[in-house]
C-alpha positions in Angstrom: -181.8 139.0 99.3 -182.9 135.6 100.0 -183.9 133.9 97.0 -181.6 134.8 93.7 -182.2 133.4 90.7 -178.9 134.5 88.2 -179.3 134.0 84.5 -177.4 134.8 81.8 -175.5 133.5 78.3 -172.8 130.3 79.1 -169.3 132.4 80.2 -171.2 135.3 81.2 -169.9 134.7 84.7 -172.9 133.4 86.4 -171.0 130.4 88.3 -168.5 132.8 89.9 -170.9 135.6 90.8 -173.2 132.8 92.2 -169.7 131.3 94.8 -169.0 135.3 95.5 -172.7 136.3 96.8 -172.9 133.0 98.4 -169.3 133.8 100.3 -170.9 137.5 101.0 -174.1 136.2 102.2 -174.2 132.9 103.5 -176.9 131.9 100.9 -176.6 127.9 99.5 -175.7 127.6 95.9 -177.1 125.5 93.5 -175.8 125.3 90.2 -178.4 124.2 87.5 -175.7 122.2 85.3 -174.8 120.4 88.1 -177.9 119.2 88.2 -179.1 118.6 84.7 -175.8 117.0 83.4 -175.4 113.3 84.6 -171.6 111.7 83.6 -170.8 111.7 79.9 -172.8 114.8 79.0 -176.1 112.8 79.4 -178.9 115.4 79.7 -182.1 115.0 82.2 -185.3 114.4 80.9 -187.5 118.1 81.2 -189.8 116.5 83.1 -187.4 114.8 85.7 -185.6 118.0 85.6 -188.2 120.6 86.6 -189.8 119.3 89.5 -186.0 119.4 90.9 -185.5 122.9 90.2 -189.1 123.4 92.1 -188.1 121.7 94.8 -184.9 123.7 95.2 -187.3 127.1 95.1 -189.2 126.0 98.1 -186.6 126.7 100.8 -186.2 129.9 101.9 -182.8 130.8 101.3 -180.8 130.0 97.7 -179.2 131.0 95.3 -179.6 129.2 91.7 -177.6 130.0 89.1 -177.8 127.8 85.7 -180.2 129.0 81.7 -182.5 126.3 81.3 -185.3 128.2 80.1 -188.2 125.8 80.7 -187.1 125.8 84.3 -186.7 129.9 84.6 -190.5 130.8 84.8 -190.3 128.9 88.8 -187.1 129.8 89.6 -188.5 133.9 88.6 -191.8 133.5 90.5 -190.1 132.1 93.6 -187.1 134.8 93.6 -186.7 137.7 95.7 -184.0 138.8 93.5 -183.1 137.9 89.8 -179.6 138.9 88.3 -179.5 138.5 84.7 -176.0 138.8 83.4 -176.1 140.6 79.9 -172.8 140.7 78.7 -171.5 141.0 75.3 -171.3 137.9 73.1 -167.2 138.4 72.9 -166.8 137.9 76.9 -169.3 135.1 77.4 -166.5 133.5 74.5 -163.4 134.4 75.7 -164.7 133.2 79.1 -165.6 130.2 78.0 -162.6 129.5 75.9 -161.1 130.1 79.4 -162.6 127.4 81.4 -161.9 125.0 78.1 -158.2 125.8 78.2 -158.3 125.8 82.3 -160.4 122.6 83.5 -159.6 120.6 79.1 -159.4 117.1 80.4 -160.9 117.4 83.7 -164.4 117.8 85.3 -164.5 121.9 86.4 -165.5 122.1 89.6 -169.2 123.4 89.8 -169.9 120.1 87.3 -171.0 116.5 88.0 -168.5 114.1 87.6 -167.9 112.7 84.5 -168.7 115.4 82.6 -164.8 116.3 81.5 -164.6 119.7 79.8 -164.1 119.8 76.2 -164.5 121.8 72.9 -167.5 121.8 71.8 -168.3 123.7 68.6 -172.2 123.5 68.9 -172.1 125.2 72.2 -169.7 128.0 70.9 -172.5 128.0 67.8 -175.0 128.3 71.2 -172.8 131.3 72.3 -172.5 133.2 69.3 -176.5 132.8 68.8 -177.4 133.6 72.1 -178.1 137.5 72.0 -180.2 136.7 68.9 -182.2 133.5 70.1 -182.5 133.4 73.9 -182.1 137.2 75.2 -184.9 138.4 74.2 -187.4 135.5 75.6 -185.3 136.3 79.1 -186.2 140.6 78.7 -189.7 139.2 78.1 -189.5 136.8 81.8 -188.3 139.2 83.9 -190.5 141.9 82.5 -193.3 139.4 83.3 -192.0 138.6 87.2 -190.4 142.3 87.9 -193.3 143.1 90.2 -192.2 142.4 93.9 -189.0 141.9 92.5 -185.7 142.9 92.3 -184.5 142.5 89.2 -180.9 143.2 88.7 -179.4 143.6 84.6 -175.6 143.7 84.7 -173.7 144.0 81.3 -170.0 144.5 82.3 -167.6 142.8 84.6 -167.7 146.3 86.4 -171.4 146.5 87.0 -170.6 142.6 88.7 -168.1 144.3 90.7 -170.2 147.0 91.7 -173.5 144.7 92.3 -171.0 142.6 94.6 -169.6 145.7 96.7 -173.1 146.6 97.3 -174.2 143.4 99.0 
């Protein structure tokens, strides 16, 4: 593994598997909100955004973990490795409940600055949706860019656990 690309539904965990294979294998981390998000929730124009993201896939070693679905068609093609993180709908909520309650008030760490967590009932609306409106287009991707790949589908915080002890 050189070049993973980790996808999956907001508080599906894809932020602290991306930190834990990076501490296992030495791989940068780059963390696709980080990069979209400028202070005060402003979003990056798609086409400013992409040719980041492309530049990222050019090196030889990463790991990039962030949705963005216009953007997940290069990060696939350039991946060695793609994790898709398939959990159900109730963890990715409970998780993300989580980090409101933890970082409510403050920026959480793998953000840009002045983007302060808060509640947001759109992106819970997002959440709830997500199994519905955006899994299946992401089934269709990585059955498109499985060939040479390895393409990795973990749907339980155990299969995480096992995916890390085997790296």
């Amino acid at each position: 593994m050189n070049r993973v690309a980790i996808v999956g539904c907001s508080g599906s965990g894809k932020t602290t598997l991306a930190l834990a294979l990076a501490a296992r294998t030495g791989l940068p981390v780059h963390h696709l909100d980080a990069l979209f998000w400028k202070p005060g929730w402003v979003e990056t124009a798609p086409e400013d955004f992409l040719p980041i993201v492309t530049e990222l896939t050019r090196a030889d070693r990463w790991i990039i973990a962030g949705i963005y679905g216009k953007s997940m068609d290069v990060r696939f093609a350039a991946a060695d490795t793609i994790v898709f993180l398939d959990l159900p709908r109730w963890r990715c909520l409970v998780n993300t409940f989580t980090r409101f309650l933890r970082y409510r008030g403050r920026v959480a760490p793998h953000m840009p600055p002045g983007c302060v967590e808060r509640f947001d009932a759109s992106f819970y609306r997002w959440i709830w949706t997500f199994h519905r409106t955006h899994r299946p287009g992401i089934l269709d991707k990585l059955a498109r860019h499985a060939g040479g790949r390895r393409v990795i589908v973990l749907r339980s915080r155990g299969d995480i656990a096992g995916f890390l002890s085997s790296c």
